[in-house]
N, C-alpha and C positions, 0 to 999 in steps of 0.2 A: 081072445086074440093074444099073441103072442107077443113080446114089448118089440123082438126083432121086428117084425110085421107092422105094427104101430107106427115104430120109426123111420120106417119105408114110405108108407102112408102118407106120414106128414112132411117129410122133404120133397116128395110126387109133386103134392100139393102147394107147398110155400115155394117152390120153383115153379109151376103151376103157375100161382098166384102172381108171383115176382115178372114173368114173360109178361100177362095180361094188364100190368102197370106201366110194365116200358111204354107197349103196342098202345096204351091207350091214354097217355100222356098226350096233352095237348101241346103244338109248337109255338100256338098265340097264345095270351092271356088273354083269356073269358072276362075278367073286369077295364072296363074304360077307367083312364084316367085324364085328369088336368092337369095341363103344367103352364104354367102363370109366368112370365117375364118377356123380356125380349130377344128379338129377332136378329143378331148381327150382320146374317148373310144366306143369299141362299145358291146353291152351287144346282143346274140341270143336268142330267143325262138321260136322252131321250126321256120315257116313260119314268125314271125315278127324280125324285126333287133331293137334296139335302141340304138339312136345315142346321144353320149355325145358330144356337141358342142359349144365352145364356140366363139365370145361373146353373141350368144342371148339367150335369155333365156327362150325358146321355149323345148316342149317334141316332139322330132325329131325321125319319125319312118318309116321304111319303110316296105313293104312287098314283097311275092313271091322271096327269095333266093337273096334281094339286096344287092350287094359285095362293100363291106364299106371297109378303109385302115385309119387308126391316119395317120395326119398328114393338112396338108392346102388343103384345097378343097371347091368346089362352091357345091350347093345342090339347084338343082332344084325340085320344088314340090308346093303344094298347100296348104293354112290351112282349120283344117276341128274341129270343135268342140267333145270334148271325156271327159264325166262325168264332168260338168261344167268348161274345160280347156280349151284352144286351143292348137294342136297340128300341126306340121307342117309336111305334110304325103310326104316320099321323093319320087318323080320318076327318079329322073336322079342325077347320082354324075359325077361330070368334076374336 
């Protein structure tokens, strides 16, 4: 095989390959995490909650009716990208 040929080949390919990373990028993160402190405030609209929390410094938000309380609390959930931020989207408050 010719190295012009080759070279054809592998650019096919690593561009190939490069599309099939975008398309199959996840927009949640797959691993749950914990965030430990407290609760200063929490703001409704309809269906989304957000959550004032400190110490991180994260836009913490949950959806489908989640029952938030001010005070010290664990916040289970995942990060997920939103208009160039990261947000940390809650599923579970302890």
């Amino acid at each position: 095989m010719k190295e012009s040929h080759l070279l054809i080949w592998a650019s096919v390919v690593a561009v190939f390959g490069f599309i099939v990373l975008l398309l199959a990028k996840p927009d949640v993160s797959p691993q749950y995490f914990e965030l430990r402190g407290n609760i200063t405030g929490v703001r409704e609209r309809g269906t989304v909650t957000f959550v004032e929390f400190v110490p991180n410094n994260l836009e913490v938000v949950g959806f489908g009716g989640l029952v938030v309380e001010e005070g010290e609390a664990v916040l289970v959930g995942r990060l997920q990208p939103y208009r160039g931020r990261v947000e940390f989207v809650v599923d579970e408050v302890r």
